[in-house]
C-alpha positions as MATLAB code, in Angstrom:
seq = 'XXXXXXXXXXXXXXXXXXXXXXXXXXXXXXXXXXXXXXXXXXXXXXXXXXXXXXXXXXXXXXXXXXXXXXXXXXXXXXXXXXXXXXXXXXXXXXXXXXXXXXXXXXXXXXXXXXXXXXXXXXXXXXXXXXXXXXXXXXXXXXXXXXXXXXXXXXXXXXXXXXXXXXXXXXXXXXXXXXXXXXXXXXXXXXXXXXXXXXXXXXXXXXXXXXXXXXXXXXXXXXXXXXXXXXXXXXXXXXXXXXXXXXXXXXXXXXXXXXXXXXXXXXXXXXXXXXXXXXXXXXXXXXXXXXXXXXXXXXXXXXXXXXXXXXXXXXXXXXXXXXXXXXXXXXXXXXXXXXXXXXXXXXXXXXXXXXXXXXXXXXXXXXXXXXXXXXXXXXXXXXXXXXXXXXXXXXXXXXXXXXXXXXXXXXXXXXXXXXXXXXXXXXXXXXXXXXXXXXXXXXXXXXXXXXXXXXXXXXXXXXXXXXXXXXXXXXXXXXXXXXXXXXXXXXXXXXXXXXXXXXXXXXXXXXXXXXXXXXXXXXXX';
ca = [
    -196.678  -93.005    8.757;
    -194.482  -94.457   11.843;
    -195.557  -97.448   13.144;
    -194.808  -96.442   16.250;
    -197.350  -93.520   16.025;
    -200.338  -96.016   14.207;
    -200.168  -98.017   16.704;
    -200.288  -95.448   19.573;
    -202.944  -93.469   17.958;
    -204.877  -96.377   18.074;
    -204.502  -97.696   21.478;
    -204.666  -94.284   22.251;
    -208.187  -93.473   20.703;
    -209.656  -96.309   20.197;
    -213.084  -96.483   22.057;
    -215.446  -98.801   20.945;
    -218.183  -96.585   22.568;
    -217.569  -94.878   19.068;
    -218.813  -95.488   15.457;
    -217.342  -97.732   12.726;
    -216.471  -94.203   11.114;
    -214.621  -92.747   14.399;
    -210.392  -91.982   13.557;
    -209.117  -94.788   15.297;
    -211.409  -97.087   12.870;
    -210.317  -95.116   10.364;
    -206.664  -95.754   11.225;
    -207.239  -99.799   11.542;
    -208.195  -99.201    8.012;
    -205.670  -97.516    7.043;
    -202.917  -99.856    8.450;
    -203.648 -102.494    5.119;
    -201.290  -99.617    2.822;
    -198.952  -98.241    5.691;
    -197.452 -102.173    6.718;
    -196.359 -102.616    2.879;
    -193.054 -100.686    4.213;
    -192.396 -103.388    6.929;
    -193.341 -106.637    5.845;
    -192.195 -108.715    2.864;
    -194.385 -109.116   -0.568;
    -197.215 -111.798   -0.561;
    -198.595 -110.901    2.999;
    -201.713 -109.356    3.215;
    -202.943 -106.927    6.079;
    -206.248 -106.411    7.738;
    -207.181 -103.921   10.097;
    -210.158 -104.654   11.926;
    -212.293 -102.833   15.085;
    -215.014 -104.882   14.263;
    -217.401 -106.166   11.999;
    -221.183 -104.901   12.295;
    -220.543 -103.386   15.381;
    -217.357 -102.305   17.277;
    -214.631 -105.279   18.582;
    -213.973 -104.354   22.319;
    -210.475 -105.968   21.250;
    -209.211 -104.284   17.482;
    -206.848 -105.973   15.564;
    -204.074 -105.515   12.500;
    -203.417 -109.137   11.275;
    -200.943 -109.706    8.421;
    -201.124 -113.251    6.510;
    -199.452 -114.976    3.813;
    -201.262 -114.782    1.484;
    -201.355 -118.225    0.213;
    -202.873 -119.037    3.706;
    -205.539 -117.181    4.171;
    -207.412 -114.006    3.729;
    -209.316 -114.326    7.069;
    -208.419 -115.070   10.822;
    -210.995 -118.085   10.943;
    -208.397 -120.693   10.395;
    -204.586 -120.521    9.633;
    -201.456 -119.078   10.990;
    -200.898 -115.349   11.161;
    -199.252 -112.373   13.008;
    -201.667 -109.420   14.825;
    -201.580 -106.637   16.855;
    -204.264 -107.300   19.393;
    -205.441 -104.086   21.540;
    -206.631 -104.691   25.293;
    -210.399 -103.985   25.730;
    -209.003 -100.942   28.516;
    -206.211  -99.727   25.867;
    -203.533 -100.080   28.412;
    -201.717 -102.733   26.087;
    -201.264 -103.842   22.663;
    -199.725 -107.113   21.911;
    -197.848 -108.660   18.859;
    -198.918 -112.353   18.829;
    -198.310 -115.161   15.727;
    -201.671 -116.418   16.243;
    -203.937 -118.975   15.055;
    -207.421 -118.721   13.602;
    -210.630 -120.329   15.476;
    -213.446 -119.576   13.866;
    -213.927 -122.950   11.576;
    -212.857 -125.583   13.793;
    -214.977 -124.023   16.582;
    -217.878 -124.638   14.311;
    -217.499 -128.248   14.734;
    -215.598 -128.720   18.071;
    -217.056 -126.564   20.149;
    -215.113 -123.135   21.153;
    -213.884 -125.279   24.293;
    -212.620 -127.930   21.948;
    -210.934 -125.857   19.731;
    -209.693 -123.937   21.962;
    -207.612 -127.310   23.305;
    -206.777 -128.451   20.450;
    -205.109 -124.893   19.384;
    -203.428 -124.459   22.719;
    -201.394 -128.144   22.264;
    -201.161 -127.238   18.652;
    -199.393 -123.942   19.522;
    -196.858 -126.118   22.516;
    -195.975 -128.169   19.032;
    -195.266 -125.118   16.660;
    -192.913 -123.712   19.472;
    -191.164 -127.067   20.036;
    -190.621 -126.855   16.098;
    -189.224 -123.227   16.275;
    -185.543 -122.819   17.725;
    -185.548 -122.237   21.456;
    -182.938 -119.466   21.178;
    -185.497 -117.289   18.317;
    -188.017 -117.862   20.913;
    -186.531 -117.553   24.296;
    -187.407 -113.914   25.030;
    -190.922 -113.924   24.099;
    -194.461 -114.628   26.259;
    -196.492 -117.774   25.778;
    -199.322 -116.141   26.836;
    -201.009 -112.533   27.565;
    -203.915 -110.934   29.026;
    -206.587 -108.665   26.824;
    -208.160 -107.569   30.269;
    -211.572 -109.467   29.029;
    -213.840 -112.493   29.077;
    -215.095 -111.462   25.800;
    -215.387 -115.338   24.234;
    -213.376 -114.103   20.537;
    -210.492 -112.188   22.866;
    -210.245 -115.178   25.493;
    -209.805 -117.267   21.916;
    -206.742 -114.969   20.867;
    -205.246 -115.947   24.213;
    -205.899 -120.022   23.847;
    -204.307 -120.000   20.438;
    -201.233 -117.657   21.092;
    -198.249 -119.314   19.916;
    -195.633 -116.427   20.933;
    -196.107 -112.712   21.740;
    -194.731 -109.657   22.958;
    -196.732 -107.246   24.729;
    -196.426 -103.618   24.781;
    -197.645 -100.796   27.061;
    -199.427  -97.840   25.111;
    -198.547  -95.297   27.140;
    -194.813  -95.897   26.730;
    -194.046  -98.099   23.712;
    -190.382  -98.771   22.495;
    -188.895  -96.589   20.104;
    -189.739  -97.500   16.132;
    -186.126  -99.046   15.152;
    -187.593 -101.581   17.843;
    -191.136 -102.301   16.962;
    -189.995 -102.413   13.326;
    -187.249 -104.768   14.138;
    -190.041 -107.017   16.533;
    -192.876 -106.918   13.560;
    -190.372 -108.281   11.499;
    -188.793 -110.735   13.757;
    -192.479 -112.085   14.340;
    -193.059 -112.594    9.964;
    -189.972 -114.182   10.171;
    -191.147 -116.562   12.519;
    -194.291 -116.755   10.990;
    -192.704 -118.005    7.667;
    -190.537 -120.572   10.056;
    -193.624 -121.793   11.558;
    -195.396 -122.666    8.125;
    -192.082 -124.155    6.843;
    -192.357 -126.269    9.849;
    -196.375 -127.427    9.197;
    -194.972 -127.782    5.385;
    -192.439 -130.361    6.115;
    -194.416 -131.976    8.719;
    -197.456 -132.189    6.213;
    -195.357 -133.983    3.653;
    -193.589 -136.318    5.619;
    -196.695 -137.376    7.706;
    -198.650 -140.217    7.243;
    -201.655 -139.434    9.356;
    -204.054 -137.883    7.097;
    -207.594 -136.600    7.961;
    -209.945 -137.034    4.447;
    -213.638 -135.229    4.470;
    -215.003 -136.748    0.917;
    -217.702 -134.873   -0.570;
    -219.667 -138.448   -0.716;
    -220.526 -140.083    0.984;
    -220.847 -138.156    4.145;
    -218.037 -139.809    5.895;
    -214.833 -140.176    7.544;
    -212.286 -141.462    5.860;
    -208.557 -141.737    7.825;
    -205.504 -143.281    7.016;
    -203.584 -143.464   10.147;
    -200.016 -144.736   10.753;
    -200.616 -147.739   13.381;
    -198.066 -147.316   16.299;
    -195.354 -150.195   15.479;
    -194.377 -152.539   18.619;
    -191.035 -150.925   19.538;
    -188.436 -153.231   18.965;
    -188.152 -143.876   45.200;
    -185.737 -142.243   48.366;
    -188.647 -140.696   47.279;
    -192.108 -142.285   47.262;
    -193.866 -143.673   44.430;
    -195.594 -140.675   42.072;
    -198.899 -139.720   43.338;
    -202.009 -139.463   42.511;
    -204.234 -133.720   23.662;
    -201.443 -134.525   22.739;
    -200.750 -132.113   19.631;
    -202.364 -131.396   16.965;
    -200.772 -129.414   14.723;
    -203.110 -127.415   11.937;
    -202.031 -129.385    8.866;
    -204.275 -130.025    5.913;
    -204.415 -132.322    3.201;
    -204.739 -131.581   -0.609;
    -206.863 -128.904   -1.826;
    -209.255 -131.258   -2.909;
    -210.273 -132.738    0.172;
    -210.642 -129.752    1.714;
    -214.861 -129.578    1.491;
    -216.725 -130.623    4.511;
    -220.483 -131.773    3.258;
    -221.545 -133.443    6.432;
    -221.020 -132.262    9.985;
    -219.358 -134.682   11.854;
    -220.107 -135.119   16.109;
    -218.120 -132.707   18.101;
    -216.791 -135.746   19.835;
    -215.559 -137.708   17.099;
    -214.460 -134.833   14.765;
    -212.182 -134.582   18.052;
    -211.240 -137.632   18.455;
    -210.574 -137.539   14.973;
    -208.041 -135.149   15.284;
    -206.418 -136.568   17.709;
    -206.132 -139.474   15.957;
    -204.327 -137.539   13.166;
    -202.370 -135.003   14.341;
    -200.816 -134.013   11.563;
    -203.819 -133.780    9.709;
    -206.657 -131.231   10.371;
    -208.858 -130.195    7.764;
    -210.315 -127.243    7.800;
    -213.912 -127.098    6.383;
    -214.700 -124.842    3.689;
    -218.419 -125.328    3.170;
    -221.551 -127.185    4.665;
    -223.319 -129.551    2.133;
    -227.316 -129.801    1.789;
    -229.470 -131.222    4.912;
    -229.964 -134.558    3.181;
    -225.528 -135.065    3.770;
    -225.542 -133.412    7.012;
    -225.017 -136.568    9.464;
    -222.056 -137.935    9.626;
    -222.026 -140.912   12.694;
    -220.130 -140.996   15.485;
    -219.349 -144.710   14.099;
    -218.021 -143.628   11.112;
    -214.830 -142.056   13.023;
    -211.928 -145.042   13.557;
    -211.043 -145.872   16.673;
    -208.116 -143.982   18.648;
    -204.794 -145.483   17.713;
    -202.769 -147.982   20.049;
    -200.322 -145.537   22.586;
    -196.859 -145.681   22.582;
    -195.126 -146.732   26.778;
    -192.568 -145.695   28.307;
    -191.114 -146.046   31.910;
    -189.629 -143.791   34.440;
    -186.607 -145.903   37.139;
    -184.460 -144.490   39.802;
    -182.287 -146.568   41.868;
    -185.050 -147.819   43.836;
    -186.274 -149.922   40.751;
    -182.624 -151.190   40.888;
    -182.652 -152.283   44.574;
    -186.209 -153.823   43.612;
    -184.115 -155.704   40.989;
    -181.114 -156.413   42.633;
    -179.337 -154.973   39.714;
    -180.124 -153.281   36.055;
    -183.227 -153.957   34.388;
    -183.304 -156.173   31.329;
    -184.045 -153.092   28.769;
    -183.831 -155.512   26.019;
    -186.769 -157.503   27.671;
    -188.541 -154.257   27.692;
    -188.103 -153.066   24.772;
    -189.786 -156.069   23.417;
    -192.365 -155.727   25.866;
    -193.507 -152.904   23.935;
    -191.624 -150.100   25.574;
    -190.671 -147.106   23.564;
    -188.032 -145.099   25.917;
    -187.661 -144.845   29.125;
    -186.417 -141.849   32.101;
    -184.245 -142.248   34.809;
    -183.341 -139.988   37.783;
    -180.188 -138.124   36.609;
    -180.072 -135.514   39.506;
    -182.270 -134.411   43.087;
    -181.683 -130.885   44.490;
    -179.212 -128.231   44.495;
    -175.831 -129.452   43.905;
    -174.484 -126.982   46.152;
    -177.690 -126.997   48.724;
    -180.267 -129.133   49.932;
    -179.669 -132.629   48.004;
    -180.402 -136.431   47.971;
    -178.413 -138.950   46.480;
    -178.927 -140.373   42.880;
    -177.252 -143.448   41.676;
    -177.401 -146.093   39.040;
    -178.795 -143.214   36.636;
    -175.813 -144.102   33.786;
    -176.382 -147.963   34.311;
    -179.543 -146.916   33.201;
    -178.377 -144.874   30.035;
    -175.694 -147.015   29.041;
    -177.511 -150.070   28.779;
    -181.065 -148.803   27.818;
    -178.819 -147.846   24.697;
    -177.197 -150.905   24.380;
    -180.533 -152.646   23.932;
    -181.561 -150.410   21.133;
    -184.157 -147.593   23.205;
    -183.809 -144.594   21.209;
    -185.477 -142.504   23.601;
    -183.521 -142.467   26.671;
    -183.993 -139.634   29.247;
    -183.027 -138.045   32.725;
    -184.977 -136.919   35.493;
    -184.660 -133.867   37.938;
    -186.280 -133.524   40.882;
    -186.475 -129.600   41.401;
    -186.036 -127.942   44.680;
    -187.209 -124.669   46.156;
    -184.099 -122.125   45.203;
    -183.034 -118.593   44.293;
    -182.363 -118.175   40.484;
    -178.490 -118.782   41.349;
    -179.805 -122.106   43.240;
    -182.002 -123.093   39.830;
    -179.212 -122.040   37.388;
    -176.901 -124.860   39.694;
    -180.032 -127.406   39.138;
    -180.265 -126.373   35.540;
    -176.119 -127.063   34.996;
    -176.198 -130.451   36.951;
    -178.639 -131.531   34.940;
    -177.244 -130.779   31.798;
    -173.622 -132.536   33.071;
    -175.587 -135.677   33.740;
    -177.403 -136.120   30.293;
    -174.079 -135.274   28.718;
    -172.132 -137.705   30.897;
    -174.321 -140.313   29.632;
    -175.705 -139.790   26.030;
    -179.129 -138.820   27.302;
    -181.142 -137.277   24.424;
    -184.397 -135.487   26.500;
    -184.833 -134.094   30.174;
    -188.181 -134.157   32.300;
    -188.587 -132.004   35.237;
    -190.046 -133.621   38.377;
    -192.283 -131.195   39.784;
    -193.285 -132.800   43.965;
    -194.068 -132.780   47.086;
    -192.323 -135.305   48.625;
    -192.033 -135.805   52.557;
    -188.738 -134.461   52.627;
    -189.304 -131.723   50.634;
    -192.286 -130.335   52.946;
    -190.218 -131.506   56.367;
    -187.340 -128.657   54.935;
    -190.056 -126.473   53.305;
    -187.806 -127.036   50.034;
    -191.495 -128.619   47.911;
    -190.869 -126.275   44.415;
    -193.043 -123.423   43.909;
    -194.361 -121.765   40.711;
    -192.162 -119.624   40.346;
    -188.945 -122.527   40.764;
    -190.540 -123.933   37.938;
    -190.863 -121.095   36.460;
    -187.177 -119.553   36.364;
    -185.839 -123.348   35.278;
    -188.133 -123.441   32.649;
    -186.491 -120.145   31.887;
    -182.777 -121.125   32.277;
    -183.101 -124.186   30.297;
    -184.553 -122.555   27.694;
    -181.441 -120.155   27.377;
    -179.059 -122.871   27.623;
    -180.356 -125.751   26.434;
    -181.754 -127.526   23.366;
    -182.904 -130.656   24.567;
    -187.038 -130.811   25.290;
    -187.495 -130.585   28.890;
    -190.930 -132.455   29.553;
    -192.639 -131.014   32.719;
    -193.861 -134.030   35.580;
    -196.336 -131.644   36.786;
    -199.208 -134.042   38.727;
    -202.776 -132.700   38.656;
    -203.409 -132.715   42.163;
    -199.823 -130.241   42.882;
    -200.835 -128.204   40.291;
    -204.456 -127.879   42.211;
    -203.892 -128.082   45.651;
    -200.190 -126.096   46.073;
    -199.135 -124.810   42.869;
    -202.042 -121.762   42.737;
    -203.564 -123.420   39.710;
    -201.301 -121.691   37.328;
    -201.799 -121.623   33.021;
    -199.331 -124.427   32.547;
    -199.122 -122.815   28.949;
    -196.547 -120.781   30.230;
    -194.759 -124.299   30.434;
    -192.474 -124.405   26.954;
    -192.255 -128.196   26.500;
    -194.696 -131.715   26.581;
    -196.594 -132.165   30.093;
    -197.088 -135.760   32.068;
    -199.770 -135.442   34.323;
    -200.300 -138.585   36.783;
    -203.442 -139.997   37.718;
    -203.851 -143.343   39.338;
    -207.106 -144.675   39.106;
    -206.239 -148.021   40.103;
    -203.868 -147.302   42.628;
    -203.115 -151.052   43.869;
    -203.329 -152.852   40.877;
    -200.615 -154.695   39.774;
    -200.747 -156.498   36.331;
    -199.893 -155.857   33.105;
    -199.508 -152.605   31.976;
    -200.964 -152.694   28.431;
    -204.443 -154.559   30.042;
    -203.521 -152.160   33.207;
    -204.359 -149.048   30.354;
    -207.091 -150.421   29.246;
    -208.508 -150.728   32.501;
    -207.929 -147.172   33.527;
    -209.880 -145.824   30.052;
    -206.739 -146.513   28.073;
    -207.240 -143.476   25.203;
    -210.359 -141.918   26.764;
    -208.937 -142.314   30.647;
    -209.468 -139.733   32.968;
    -205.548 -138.970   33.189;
    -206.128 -137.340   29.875;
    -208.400 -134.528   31.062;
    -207.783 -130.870   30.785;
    -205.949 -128.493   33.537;
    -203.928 -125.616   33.439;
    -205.567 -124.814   30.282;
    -203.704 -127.981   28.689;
    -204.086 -131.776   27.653;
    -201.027 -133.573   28.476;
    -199.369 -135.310   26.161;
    -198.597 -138.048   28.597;
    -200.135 -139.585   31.060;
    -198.831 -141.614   33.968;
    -201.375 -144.194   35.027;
    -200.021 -146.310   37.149;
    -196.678 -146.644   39.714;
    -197.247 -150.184   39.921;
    -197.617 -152.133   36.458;
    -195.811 -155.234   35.382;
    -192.995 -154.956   32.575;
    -191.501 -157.433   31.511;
    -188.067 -156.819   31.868;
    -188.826 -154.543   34.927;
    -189.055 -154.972   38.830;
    -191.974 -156.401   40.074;
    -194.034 -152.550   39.916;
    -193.379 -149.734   37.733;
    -193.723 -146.212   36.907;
    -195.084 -146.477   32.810;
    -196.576 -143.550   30.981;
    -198.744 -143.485   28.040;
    -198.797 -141.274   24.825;
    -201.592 -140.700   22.330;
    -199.545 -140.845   19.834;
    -197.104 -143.343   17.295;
    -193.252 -143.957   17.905;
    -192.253 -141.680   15.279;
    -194.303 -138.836   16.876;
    -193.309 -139.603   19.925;
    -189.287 -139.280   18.884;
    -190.359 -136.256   17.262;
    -192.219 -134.674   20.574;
    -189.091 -135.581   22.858;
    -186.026 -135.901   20.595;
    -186.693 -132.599   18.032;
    -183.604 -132.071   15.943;
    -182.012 -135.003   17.800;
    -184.593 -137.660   16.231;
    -182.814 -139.355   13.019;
    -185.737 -141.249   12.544;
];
């Protein structure tokens, strides 16, 4: 059989209205022998409308099958049918089911959503450019809203007029390939990380051996007012759960060790099944960095003393490379390679550029996108953040960035570019003017700023710990996303610095953090 017909007969007659013996059931069944002609040996196949009853959203999944032989934890690829049949789409997908037993379906849900961000940032930007970070299954059904939290790339397809079968056969493949990339990508990172998550059968307890974050050796006004965690296990061996840890500290667990969930296989005897929130180690210390423009200089009365800084504790740092349309509406930006230069002089490995992003046709973006790109060139600048604001000025020209600005440079970076581009996206823009949109349609990290001690001015590790350092309110959810970084403060003291400063925290150690920004570029 075509795929092109199996999967239109489906989507066609599917109707869950009907019995578990109906054709299109039967055809879901039948898919397990008919995808042996498109996929490579040692995947399995499971066609699914449901278990005891119809699924309002029916499903082929393929796995490798030393992953998995289920959808309740692991990577695979599916076809996932809309509840009205008016799409189907091809997703590489991650299973839910176990770690929502212990997180919580909201918790897992988060955790899957940054764990998906990380698996794309570890996949080539030009195998991935052309595809959808996220889709819609036209319900609320709680196990179809899951499929859309835990999409790591898709590509949806109307029933009614699907592409020919050269091209779905060419697409199914495409998405194994990048299924095999993706676990490639875990592998490596699961034998190079030292974060490791350890469930012991006894006691019942937590047992974690975490990397401790080494010391690293405005024209515009001051910013206004988790972290990934990528599905890797541990040995086989450790992979039995016989006490059922807190939802909250399982997560915080997690976070802790990114690089290190464990899924549970079974659930131990009553008399094993507490395991204390005490029992979970504490968060790990963040890793700072700092974002200047040539106001900081003026504040100054010259460059910063990065080396000061760096043994402040300061990881990297971002400048302002570039405001506006080169070729339109503009401010002025200088000092930005002072910056650079001597932030690399002074041994900060992590040394970025801002843009503030304008309101602009795609031809005005694609001249924001280029400028950019000259500036971090022009002065060895490994990682790019995009300034997403309102400032006066801005709303004076009606030139504030809309969705859709961020949108289409998001886009255009993403075809010409391979440096992360880390989205400044403040909670109360995305709220109040942005429309509230799924910043999981946003490829790379996300900042969020939240000042809850907006006039403070002291140091900024105690400053952190002030705000609710690791458990601070900057690290809440929006946009269906944690952000990896939070801003907490325009007005800390670092050494090194002028007298108040922009500093951002991440929940995570150096190494990860080079990892996050730098990608390929990171030589350890």
């Amino acid at each position: 059989m075509r795929l092109r017909k199996l999967i239109g007969e489906i989507g066609a007659r599917y109707d869950r209205l009907l019995p578990m013996s109906s054709p299109a059931h039967r055809l879901l069944r039948k898919a397990e022998g008919e995808f042996e002609q498109w996929i490579p040996p040692g995947h399995l196949v499971e066609g699914s409308g449901g278990n005891d009853a119809p699924a309002i959203t029916p499903r082929i999944a393929v796995f490798h099958r030393d992953e998995t032989t289920t959808i309740r934890h692991g990577m695979y690829v599916a076809y996932l049918f809309a509840a009205d049949n008016s799409t189907v789409t091809l997703t590489l997908n991650q299973g839910i089911g176990e770690m929502a037993e212990h997180l919580g379906r909201a918790g897992a849900r988060l955790v899957l959503a940054l764990e998906a961000a990380t698996i794309r940032k570890a996949l080539r930007p030009t195998d991935i450019a052309d595809l959808d970070v996220a889709f819609d299954l036209r319900t609320t059904e709680p196990s179809s809203v899951d499929y859309q939290h835990t999409n790591i790339v898709s590509r949806t397809y109307r029933v009614d007029s699907l592409p020919g079968e050269s091209e779905m056969v060419a697409d199914l493949q495409r998405f194994v390939q990048l299924y095999a990339l993706a676990l490639q990508a875990r592998e490596v990172a699961r034998r190079h990380g030292r974060q490791e998550l350890i469930i012991p059968a006894r006691p019942a307890a937590v047992t974690i051996a975490a990397e401790t974050a080494p010391e690293p050796q405005p024209e515009p006004p001051a910013k206004e007012a988790q972290e990934f965690a990528p599905e890797i296990g541990v040995d086989r061996k450790h992979k039995t759960l016989t006490g059922s840890m807190t939802r909250r500290g399982l997560l915080a667990a997690l976070v802790v060790a990114p690089i290190a969930y464990v899924t549970p296989r079974a659930v131990a005897s009553r008399d094993q099944d507490v395991v204390t929130q005490e029992s979970v180690p504490p968060l790990p210390a963040p890793v700072f960095t700092i974002d200047v423009s040539q106001h900081d200089w003026k504040r100054r009365g010259g460059n910063l003393d990065w080396v000061g800084i760096r043994q402040a504790g300061i990881a990297g740092m971002c400048a302002r490379a570039t405001y506006g349309d080169p070729a339109g509406y503009q401010w002025p930006t200088h000092h930005f390679g002072d910056f650079a230069r001597a932030a690399r002089h002074a041994g900060l490995g992590i040394r970025g550029g801002y843009h503030n992003l304008v309101r602009g046709d795609q031809a005005s973006i694609n001249r924001q996108v280029d400028w950019l790109r000259a500036e971090l060139d022009r002065h060895s600048a490994n990682w790019a953040m995009l300034d997403v604001e309102r400032y006066a000025e801005l709303v004076k020209a009606d030139m504030w960035p809309r969705w859709e600005d961020v949108r289409r440079f998001d886009d255009r970076w993403a075809e010409v570019e391979t440096r992360v581009l880390v989205g400044y996206i403040p909670p109360w823009n995305w709220s109040k003017y942005l429309g509230q949109p799924d910043l999981r349609e946003f490829r790379g990290p996300l900042i969020a700023s939240n000042y809850p001690l907006k006039d403070a001015n002291e140091d900024f590790k105690r400053l952190y710990e002030r705000v609710g350092g690791n458990d601070g309110r900057g690290w809440a959810v929006y946009g269906s996303r944690v952000p990896e970084g939070w801003q907490y403060s325009s007005r800390a003291k670092v050494p090194g610095a002028p007298y108040i400063c922009d500093v951002n925290a991440w929940r995570m150690s150096s190494e990860q953090l080079k990892a996050l920004l730098l990608g390929s570029r990171h030589t350890g």
